[in-house]
mmJSON file of the N, C-alpha and C atoms, coordinates in Angstrom:
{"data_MODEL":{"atom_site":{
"group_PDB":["ATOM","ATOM","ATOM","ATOM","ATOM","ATOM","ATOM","ATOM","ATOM","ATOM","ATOM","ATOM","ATOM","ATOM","ATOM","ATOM","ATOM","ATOM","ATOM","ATOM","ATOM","ATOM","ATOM","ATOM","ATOM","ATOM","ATOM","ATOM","ATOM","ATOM","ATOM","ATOM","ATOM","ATOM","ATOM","ATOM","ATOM","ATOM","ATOM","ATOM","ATOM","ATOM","ATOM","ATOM","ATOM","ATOM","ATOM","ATOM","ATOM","ATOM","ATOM","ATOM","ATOM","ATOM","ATOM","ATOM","ATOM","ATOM","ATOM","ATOM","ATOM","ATOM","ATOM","ATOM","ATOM","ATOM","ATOM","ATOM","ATOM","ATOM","ATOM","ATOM","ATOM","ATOM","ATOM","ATOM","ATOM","ATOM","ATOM","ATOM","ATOM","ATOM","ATOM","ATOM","ATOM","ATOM","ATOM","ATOM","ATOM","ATOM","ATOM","ATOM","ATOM","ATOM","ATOM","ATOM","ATOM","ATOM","ATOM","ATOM","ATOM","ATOM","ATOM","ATOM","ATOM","ATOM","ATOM","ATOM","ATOM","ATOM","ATOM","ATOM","ATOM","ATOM","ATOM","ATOM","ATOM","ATOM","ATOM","ATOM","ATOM","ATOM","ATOM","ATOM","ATOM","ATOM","ATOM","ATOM","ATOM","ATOM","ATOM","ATOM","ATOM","ATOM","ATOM","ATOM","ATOM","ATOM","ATOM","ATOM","ATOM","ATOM","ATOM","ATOM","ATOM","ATOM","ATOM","ATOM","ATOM","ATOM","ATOM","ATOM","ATOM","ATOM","ATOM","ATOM","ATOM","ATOM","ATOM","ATOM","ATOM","ATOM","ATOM","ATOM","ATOM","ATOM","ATOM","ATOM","ATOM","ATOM","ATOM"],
"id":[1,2,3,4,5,6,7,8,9,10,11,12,13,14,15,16,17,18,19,20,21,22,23,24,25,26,27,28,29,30,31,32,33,34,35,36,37,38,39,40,41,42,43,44,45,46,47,48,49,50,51,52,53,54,55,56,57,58,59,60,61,62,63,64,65,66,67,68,69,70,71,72,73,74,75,76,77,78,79,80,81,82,83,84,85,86,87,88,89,90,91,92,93,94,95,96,97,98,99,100,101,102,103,104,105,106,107,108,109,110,111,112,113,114,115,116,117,118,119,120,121,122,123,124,125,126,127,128,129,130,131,132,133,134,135,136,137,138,139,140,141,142,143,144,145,146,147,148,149,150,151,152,153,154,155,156,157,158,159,160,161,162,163,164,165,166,167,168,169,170,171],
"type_symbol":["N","C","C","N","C","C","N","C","C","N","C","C","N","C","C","N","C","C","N","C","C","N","C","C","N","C","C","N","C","C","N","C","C","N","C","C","N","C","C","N","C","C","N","C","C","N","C","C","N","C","C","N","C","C","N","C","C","N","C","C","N","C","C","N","C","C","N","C","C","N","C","C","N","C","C","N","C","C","N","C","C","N","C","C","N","C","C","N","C","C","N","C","C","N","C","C","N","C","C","N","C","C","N","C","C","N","C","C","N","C","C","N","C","C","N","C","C","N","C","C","N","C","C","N","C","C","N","C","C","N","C","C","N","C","C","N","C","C","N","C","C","N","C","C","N","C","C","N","C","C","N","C","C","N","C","C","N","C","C","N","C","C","N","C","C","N","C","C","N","C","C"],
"label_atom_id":["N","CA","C","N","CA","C","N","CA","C","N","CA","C","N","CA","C","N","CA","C","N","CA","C","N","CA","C","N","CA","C","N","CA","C","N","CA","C","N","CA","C","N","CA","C","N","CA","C","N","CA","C","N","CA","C","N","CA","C","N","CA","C","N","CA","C","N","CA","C","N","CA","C","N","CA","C","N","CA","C","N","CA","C","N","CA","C","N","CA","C","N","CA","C","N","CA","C","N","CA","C","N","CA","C","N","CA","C","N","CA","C","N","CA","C","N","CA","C","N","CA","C","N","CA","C","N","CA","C","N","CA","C","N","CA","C","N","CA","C","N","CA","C","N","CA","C","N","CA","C","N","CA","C","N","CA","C","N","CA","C","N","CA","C","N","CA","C","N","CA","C","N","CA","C","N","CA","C","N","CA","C","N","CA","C","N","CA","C","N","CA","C","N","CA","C","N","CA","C"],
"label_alt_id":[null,null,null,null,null,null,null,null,null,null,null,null,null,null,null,null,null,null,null,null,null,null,null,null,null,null,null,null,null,null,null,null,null,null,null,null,null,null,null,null,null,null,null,null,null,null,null,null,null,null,null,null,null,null,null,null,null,null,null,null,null,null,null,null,null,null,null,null,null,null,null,null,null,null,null,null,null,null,null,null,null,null,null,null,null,null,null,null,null,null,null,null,null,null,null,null,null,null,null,null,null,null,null,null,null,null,null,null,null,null,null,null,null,null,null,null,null,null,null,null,null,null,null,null,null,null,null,null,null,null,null,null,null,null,null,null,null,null,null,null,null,null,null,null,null,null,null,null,null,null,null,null,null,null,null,null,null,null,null,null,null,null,null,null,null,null,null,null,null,null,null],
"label_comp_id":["UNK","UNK","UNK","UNK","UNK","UNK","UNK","UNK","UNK","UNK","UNK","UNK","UNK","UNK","UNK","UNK","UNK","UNK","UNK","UNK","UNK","UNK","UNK","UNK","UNK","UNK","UNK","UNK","UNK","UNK","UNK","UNK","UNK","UNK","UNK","UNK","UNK","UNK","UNK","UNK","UNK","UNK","UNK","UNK","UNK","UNK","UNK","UNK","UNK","UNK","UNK","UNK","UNK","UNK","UNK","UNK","UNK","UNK","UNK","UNK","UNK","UNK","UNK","UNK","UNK","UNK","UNK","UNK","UNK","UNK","UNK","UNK","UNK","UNK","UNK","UNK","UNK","UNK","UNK","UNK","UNK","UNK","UNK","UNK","UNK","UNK","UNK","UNK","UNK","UNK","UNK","UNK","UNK","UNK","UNK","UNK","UNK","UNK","UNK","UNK","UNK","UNK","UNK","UNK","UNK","UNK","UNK","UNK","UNK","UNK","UNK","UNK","UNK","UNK","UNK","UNK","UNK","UNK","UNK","UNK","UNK","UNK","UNK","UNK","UNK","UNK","UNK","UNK","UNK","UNK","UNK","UNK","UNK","UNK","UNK","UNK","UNK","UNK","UNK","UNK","UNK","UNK","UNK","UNK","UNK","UNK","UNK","UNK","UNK","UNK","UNK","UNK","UNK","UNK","UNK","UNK","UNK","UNK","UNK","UNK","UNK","UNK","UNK","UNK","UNK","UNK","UNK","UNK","UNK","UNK","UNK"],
"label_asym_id":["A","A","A","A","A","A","A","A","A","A","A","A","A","A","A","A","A","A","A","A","A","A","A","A","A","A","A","A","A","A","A","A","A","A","A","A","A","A","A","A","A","A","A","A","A","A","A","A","A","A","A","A","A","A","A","A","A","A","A","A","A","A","A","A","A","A","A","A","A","A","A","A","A","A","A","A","A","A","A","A","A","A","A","A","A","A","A","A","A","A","A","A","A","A","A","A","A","A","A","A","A","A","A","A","A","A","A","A","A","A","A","A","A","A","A","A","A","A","A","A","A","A","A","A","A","A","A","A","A","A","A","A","A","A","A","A","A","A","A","A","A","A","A","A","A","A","A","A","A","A","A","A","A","A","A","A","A","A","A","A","A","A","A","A","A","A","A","A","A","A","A"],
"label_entity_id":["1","1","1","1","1","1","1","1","1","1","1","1","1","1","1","1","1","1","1","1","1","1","1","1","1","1","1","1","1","1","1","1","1","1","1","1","1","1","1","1","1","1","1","1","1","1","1","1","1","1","1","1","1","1","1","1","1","1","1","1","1","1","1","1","1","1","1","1","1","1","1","1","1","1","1","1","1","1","1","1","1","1","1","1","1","1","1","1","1","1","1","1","1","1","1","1","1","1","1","1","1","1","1","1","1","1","1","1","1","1","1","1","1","1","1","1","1","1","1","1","1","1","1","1","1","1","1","1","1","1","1","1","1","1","1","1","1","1","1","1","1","1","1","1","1","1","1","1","1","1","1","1","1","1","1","1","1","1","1","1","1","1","1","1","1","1","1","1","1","1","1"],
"label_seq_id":[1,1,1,2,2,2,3,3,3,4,4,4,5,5,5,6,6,6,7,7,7,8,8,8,9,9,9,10,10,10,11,11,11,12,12,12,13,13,13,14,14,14,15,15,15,16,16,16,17,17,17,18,18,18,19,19,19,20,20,20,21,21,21,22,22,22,23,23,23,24,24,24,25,25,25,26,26,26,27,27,27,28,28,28,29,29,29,30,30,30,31,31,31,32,32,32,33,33,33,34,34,34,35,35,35,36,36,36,37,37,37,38,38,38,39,39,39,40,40,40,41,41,41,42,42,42,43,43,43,44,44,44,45,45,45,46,46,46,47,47,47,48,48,48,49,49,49,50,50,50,51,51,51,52,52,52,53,53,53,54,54,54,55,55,55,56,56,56,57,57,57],
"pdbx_PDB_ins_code":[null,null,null,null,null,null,null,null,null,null,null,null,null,null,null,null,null,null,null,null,null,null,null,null,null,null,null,null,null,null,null,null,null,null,null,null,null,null,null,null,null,null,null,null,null,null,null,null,null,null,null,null,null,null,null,null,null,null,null,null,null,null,null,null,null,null,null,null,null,null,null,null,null,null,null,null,null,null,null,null,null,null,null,null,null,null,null,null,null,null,null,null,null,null,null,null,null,null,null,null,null,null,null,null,null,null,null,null,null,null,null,null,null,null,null,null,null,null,null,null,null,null,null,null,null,null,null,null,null,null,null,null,null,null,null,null,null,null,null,null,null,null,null,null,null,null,null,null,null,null,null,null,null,null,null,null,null,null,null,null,null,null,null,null,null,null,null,null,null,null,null],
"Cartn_x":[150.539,151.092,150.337,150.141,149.363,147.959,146.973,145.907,146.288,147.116,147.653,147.676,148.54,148.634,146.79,146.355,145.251,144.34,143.987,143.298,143.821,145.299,145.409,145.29,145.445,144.808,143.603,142.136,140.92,140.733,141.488,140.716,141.639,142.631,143.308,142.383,141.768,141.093,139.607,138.688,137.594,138.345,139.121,139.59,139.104,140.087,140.195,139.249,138.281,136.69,135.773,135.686,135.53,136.014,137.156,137.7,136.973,137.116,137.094,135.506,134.477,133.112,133.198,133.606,133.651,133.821,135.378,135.741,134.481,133.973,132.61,131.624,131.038,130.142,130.914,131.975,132.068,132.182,132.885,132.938,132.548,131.098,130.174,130.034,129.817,129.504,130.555,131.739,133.001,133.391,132.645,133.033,131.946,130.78,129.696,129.877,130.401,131.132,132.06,133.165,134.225,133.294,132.677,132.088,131.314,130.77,129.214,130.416,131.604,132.693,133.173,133.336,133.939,133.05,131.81,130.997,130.418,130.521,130.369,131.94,133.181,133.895,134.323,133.77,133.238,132.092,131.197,130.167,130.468,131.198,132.121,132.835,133.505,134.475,133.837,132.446,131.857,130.99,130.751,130.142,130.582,132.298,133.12,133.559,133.36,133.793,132.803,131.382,130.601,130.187,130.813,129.899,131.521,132.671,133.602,133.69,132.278,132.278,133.337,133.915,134.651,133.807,132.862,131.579,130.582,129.981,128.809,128.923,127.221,127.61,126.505],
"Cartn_y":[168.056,167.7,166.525,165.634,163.901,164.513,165.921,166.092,166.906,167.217,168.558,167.475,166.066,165.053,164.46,164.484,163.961,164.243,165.563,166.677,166.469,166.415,166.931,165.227,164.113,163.297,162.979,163.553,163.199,163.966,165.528,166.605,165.625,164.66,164.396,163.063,162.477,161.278,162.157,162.925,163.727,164.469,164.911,165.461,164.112,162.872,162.046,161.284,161.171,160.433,161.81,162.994,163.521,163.37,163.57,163.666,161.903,161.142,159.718,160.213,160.308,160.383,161.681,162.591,163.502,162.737,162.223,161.624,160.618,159.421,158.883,159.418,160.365,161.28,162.238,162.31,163.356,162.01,160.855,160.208,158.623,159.09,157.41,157.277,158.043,157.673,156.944,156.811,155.85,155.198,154.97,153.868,153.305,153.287,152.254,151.612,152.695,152.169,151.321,151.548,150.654,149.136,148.805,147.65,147.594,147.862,147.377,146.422,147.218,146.678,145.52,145.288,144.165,142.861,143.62,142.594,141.937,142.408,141.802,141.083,140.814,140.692,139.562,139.206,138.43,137.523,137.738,137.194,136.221,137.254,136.492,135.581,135.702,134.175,133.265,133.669,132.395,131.882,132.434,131.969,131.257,131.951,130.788,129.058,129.668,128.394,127.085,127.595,126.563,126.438,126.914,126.563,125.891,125.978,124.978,123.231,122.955,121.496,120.859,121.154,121.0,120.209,121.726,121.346,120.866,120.054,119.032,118.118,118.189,116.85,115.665],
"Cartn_z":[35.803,34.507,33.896,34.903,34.203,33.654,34.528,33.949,32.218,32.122,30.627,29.54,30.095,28.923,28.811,29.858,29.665,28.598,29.133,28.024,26.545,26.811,25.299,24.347,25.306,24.187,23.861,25.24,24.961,23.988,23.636,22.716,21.441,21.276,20.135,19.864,20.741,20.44,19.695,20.213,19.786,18.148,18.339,17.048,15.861,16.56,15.334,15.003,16.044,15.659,15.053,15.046,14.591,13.017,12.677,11.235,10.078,11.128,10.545,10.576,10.918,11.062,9.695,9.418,8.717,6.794,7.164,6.136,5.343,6.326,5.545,5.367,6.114,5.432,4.187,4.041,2.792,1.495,2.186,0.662,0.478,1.225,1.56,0.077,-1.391,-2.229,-2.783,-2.646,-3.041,-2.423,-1.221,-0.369,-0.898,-1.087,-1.274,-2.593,-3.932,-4.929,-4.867,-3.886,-3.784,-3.212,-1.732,-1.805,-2.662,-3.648,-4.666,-5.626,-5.917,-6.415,-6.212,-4.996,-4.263,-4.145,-4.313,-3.97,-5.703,-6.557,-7.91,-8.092,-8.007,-8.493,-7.708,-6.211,-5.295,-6.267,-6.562,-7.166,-8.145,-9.034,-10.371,-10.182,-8.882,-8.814,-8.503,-7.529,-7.253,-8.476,-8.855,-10.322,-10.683,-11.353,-12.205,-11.194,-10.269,-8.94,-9.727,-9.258,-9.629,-10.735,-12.002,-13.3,-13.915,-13.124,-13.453,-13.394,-12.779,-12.784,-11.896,-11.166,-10.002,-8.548,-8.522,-7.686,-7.627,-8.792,-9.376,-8.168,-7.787,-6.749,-7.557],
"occupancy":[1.0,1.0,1.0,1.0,1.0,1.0,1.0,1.0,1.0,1.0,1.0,1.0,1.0,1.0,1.0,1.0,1.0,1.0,1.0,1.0,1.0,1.0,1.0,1.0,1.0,1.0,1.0,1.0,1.0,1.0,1.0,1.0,1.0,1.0,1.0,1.0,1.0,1.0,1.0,1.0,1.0,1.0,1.0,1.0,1.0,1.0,1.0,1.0,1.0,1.0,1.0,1.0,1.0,1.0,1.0,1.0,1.0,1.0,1.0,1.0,1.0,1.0,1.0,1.0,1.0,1.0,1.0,1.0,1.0,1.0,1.0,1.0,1.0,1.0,1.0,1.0,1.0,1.0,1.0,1.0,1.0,1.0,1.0,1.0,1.0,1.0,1.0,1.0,1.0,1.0,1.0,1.0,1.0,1.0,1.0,1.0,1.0,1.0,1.0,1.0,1.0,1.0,1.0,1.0,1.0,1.0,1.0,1.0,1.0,1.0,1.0,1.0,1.0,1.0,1.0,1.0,1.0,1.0,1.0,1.0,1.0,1.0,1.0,1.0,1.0,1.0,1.0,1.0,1.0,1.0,1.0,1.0,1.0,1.0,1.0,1.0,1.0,1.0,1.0,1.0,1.0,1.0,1.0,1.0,1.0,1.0,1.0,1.0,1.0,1.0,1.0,1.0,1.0,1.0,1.0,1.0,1.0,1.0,1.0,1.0,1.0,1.0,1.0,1.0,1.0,1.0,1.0,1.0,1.0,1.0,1.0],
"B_iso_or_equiv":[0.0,0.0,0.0,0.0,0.0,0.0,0.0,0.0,0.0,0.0,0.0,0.0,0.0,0.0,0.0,0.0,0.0,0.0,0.0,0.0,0.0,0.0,0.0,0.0,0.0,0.0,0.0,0.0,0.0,0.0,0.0,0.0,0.0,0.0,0.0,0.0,0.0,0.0,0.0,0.0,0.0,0.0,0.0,0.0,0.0,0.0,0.0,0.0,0.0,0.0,0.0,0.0,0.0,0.0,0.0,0.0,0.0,0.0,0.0,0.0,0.0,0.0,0.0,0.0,0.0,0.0,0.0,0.0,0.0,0.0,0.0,0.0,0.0,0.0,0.0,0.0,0.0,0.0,0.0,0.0,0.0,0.0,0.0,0.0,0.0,0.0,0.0,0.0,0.0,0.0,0.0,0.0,0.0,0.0,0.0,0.0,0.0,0.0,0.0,0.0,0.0,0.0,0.0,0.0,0.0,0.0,0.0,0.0,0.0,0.0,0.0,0.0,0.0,0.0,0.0,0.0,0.0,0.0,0.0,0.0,0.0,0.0,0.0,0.0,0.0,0.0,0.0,0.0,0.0,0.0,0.0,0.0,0.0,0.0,0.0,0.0,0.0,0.0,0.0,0.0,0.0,0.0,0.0,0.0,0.0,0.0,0.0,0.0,0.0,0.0,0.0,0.0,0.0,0.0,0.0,0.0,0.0,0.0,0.0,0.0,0.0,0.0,0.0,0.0,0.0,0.0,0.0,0.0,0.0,0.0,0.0],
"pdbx_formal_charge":[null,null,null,null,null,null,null,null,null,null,null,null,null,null,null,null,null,null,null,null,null,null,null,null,null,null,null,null,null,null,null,null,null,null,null,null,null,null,null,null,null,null,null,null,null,null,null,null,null,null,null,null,null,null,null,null,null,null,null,null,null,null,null,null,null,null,null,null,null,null,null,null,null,null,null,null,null,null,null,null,null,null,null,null,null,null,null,null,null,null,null,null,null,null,null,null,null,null,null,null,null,null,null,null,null,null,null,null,null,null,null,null,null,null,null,null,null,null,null,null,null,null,null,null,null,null,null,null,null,null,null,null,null,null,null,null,null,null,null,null,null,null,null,null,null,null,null,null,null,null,null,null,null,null,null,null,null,null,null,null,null,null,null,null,null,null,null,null,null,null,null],
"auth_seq_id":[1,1,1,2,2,2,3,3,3,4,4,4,5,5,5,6,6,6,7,7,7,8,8,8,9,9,9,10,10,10,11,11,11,12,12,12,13,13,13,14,14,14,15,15,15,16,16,16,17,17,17,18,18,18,19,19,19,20,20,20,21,21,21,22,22,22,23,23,23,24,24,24,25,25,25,26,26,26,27,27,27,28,28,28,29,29,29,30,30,30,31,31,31,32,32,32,33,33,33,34,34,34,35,35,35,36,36,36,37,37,37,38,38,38,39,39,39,40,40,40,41,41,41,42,42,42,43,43,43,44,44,44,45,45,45,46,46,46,47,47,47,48,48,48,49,49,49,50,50,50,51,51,51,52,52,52,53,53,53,54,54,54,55,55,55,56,56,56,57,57,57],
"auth_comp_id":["UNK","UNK","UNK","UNK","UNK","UNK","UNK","UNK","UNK","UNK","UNK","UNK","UNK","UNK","UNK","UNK","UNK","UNK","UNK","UNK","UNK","UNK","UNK","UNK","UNK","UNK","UNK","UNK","UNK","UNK","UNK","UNK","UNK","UNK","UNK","UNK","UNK","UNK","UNK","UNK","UNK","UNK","UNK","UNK","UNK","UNK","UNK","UNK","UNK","UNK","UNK","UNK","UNK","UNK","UNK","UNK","UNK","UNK","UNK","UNK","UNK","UNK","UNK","UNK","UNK","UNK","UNK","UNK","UNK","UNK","UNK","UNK","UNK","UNK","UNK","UNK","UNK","UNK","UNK","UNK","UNK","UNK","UNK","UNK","UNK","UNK","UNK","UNK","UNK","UNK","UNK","UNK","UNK","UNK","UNK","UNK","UNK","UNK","UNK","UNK","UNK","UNK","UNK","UNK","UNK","UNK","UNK","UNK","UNK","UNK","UNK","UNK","UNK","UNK","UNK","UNK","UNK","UNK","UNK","UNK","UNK","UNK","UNK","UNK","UNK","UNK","UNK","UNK","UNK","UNK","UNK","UNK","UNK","UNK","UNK","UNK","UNK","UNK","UNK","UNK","UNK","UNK","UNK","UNK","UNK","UNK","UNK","UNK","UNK","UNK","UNK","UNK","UNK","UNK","UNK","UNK","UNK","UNK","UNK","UNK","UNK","UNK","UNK","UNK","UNK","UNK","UNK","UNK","UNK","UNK","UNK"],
"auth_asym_id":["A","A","A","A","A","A","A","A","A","A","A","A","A","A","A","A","A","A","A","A","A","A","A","A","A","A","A","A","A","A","A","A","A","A","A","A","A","A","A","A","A","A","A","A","A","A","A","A","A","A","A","A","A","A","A","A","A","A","A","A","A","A","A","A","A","A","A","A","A","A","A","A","A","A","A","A","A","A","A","A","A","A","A","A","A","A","A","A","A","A","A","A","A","A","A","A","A","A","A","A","A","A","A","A","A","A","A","A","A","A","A","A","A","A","A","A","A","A","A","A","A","A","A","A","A","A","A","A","A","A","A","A","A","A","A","A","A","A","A","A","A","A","A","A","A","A","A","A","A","A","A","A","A","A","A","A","A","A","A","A","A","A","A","A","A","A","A","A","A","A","A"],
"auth_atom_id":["N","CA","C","N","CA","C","N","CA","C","N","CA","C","N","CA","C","N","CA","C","N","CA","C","N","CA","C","N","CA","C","N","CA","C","N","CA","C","N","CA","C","N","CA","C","N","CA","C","N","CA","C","N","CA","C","N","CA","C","N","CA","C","N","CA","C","N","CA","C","N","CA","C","N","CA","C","N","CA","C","N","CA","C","N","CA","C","N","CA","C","N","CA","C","N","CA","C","N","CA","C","N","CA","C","N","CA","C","N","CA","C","N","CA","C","N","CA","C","N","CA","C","N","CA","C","N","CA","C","N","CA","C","N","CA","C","N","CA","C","N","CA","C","N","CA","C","N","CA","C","N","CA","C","N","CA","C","N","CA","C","N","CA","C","N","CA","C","N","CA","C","N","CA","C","N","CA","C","N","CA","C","N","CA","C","N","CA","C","N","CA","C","N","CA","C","N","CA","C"],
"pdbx_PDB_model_num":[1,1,1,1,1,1,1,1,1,1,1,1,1,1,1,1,1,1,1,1,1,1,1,1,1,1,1,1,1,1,1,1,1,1,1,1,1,1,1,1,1,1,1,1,1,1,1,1,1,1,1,1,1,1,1,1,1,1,1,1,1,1,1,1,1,1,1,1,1,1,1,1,1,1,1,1,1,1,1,1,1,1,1,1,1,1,1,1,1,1,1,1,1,1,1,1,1,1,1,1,1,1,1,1,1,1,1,1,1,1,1,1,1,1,1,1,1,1,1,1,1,1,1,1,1,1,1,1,1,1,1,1,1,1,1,1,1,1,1,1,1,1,1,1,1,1,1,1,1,1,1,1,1,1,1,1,1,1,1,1,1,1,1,1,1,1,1,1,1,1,1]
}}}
């Protein structure tokens, strides 16, 4: 019986690295959109950070 549970979670662990490996290859183009995103809007605050005169040394 301990080997039946075994199996059935290595084939449920392979299933789900499978699907997650699937999922970024089908939608790396909106994930790279989403960080290119993150990373300008990131940018922008630091911008406004230092052109607020706060940080003048």
């Amino acid at each position: 019986m301990k080997g039946n549970k075994l199996l059935v979670v290595v084939v449920a662990a392979v299933v789900f690295i499978a699907a997650a490996v699937a999922a970024i290859y089908l939608f790396r183009n909106e994930i790279a959109d989403f960080f290119v995103d993150v990373k300008s809007r990131i940018d922008e605050k630091i911008m406004k950070l230092q052109n607020n005169g706060e940080y003048v040394e």
